[in-house]
C-alpha positions in Angstrom: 24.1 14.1 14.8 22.9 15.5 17.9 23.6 19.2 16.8 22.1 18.3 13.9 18.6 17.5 15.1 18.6 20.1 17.3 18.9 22.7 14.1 16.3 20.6 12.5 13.7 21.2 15.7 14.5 24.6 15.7 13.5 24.5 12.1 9.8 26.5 11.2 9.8 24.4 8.1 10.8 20.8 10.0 8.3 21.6 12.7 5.7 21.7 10.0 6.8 18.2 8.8 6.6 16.6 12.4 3.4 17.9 12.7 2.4 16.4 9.7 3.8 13.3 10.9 2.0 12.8 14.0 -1.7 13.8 11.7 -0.2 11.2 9.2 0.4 8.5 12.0 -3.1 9.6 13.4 -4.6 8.3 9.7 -2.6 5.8 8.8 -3.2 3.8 12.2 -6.6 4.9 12.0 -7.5 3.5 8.6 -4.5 1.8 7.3 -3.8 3.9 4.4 -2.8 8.2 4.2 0.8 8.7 5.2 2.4 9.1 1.3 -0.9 10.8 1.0 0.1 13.5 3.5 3.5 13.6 3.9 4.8 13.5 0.5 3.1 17.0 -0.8 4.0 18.3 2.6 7.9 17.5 2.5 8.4 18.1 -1.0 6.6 21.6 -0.5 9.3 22.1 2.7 12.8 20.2 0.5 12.3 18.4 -2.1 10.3 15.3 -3.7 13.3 13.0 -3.9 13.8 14.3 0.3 10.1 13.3 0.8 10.2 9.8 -0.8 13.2 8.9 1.6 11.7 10.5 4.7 8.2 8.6 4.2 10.4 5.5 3.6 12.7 5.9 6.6 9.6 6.8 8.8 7.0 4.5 7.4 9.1 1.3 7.5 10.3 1.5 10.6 7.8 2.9 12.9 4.5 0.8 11.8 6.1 -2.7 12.3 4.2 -2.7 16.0 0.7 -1.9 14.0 1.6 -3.7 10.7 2.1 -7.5 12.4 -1.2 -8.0 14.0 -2.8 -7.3 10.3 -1.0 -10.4 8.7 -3.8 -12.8 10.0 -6.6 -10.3 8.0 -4.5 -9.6 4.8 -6.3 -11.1 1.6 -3.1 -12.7 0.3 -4.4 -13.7 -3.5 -4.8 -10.0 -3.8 -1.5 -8.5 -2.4 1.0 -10.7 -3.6 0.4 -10.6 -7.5 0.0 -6.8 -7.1 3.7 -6.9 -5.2 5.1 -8.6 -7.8 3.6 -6.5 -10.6 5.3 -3.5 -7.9 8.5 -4.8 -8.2 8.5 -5.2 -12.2 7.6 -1.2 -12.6 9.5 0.2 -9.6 12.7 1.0 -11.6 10.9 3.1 -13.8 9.5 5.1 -11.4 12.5 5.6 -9.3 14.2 7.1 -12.8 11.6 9.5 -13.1 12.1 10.9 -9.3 16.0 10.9 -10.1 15.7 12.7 -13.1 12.5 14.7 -13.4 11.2 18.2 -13.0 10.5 18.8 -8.9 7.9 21.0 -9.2 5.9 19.0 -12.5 6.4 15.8 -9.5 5.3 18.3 -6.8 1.9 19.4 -9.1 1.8 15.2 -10.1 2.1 14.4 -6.5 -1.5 16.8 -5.7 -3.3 16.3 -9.0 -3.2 12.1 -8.1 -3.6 12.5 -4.6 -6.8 14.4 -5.2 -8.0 12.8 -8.2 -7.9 9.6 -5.9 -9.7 11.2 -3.1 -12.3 12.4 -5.8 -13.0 8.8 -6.8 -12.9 6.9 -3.5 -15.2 9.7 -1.7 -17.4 9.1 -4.5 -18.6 5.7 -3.2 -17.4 4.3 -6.6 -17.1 0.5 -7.0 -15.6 -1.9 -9.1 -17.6 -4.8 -10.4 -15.5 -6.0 -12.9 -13.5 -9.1 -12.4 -10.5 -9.5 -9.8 -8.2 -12.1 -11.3 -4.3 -12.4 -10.7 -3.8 -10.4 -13.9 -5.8 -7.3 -12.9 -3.9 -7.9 -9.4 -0.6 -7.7 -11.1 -1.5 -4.7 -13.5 -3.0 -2.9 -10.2 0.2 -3.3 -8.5 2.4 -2.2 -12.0 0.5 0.9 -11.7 1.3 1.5 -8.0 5.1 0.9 -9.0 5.2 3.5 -10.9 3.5 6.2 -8.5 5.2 4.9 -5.6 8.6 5.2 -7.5 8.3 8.3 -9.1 6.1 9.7 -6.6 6.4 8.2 -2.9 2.6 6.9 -3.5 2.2 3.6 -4.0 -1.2 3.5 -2.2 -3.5 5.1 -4.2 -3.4 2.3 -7.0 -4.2 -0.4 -4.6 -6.5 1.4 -2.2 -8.8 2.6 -5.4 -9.2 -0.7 -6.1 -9.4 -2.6 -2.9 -12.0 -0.3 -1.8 -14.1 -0.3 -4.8 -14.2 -3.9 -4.9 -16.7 -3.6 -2.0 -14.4 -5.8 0.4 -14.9 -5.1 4.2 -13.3 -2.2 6.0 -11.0 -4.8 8.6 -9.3 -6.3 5.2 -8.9 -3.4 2.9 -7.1 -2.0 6.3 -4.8 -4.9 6.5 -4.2 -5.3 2.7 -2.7 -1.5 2.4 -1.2 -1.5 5.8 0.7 -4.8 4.6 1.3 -3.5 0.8 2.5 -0.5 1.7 4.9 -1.3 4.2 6.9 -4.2 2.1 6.4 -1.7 -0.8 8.3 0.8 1.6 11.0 -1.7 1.9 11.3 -2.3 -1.9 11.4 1.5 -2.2 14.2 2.0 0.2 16.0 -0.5 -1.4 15.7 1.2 -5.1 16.8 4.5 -3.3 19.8 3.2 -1.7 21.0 1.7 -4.9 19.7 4.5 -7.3 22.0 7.2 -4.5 18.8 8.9 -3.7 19.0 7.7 0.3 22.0 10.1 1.6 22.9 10.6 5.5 20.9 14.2 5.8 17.7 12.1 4.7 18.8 9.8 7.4 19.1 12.4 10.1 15.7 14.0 8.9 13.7 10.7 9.4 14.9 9.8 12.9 14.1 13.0 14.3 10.7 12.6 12.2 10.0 8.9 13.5 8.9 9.6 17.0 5.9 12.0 16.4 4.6 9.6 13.1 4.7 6.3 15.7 3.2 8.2 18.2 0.3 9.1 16.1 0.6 6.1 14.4 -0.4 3.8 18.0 -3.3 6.4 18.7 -4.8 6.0 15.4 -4.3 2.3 15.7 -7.1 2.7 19.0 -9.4 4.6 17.4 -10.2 2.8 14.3 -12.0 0.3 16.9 -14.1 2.9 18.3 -15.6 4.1 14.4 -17.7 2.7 11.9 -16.5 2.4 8.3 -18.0 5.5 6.8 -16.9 8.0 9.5 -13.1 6.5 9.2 -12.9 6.6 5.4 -14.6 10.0 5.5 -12.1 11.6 8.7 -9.2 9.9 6.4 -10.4 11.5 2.7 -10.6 15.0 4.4 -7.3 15.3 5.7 -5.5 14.0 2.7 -7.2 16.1 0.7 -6.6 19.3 2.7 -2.6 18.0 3.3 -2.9 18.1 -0.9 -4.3 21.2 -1.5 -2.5 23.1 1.2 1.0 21.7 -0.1 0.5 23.3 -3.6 3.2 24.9 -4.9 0.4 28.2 -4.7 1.4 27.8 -0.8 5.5 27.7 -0.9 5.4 31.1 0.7 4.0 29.4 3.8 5.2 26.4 4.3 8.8 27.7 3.7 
């Protein structure tokens, strides 16, 4: 294992993904939400989209417990669990289409719905329609299917949380919350669908320190900034981690 992470840091195209880890530990501590956002087009751009759905779940799951916990008390629980349980219904689907699919049409799915997302929630859109259980649950089909097929569960929820005009501090600890039980359902689906294999294994441990790292930096920061410069610093990374992960760009990031 040993000799196997050392290959992996002596790797132009690894070192690209741990640095992308730390800037996606940086956001995702910072504002709760960004690290499918940026790593996903990143890894897949570097392996593969089935490697980059394992390696966000290996490295999301287990490095933001220490962040995730003190958000519990804030989490807006009517919300989040009907949209997990409309997760779980869809998930299967999703996963099929990762197994099966095209990598590059989910590499050019993967940009085209992380931008399209930063589009609408840099917009200042908001949702004034009504939030019942069934919206909830139809919400969280929605993110079942992206985080399956596509390692992104967040966008879904975060559209909508944030465009339902609820404060910064809750819309934080609803996706921080969401998105890590949804990592655990995802690792679960990939485990049984074969997906999760050893390699994936080895790439996300040597991945995990730099994201936790950034991940308890972030976590300090969001303190110290108002809601529009956190949400703004968070929409322009993701968008350039999108744009820049193209596969236009392979020649670089390889």
């Amino acid at each position: 294992m040993m000799t196997q992470l050392a290959d992996l840091y002596a790797s132009s195209g690894y070192q690209i993904i741990l640095a992308a880890c730390l800037l996606a530990g940086l956001v995702r501590g910072f504002s709760g939400f960004g690290t499918s956002m940026i790593l996903m087009p990143v890894i897949a751009a570097v392996y593969s989209p089935q490697t980059a759905v394992v390696l966000v779940f290996l490295i999301d799951s287990t490095a933001a417990i220490p962040v995730v916990i003190p958000e519990l008390r804030r989490v807006e629980w009517k919300s989040l669990l009907p949209g997990f349980a409309g997760f779980l219904v869809v998930l299967p689907l999703g996963l099929a289409v990762l197994k099966f699919g095209d990598p590059v049409v989910l590499r050019w799915s993967l940009a085209i719905l992380i931008m399209l997302s930063v589009v609408i929630l840099w917009s200042g859109w908001r949702y004034e329609g009504p939030r019942s259980r069934a919206i909830d649950t139809a919400i969280g089909g929605v993110s079942g299917f992206t985080g399956g097929a596509c390692g992104l569960p967040g966008p879904p929820v975060i559209i909508y949380w944030m465009a339902a005009r609820l404060k910064a501090a809750v819309v934080r600890a609803n996706t921080m919350v969401f998105l890590y039980i949804t990592d655990c359902a995802i690792g679960v689906g990939l485990f049984l669908s074969g997906i999760l294999t050893f390699d994936g294994l080895i790439k996300g441990a040597g991945a995990m320190p730099f994201y936790l790292a950034g991940l308890l930096i972030g976590a300090r920061g969001f303190s110290m900034a108002n809601e529009t410069t956190y949400r703004r610093i968070a929409f322009l990374i993701i968008l350039v981690a999108a744009i820049t992960s193209l596969p236009l760009f392979d020649a670089v990031l390889r």
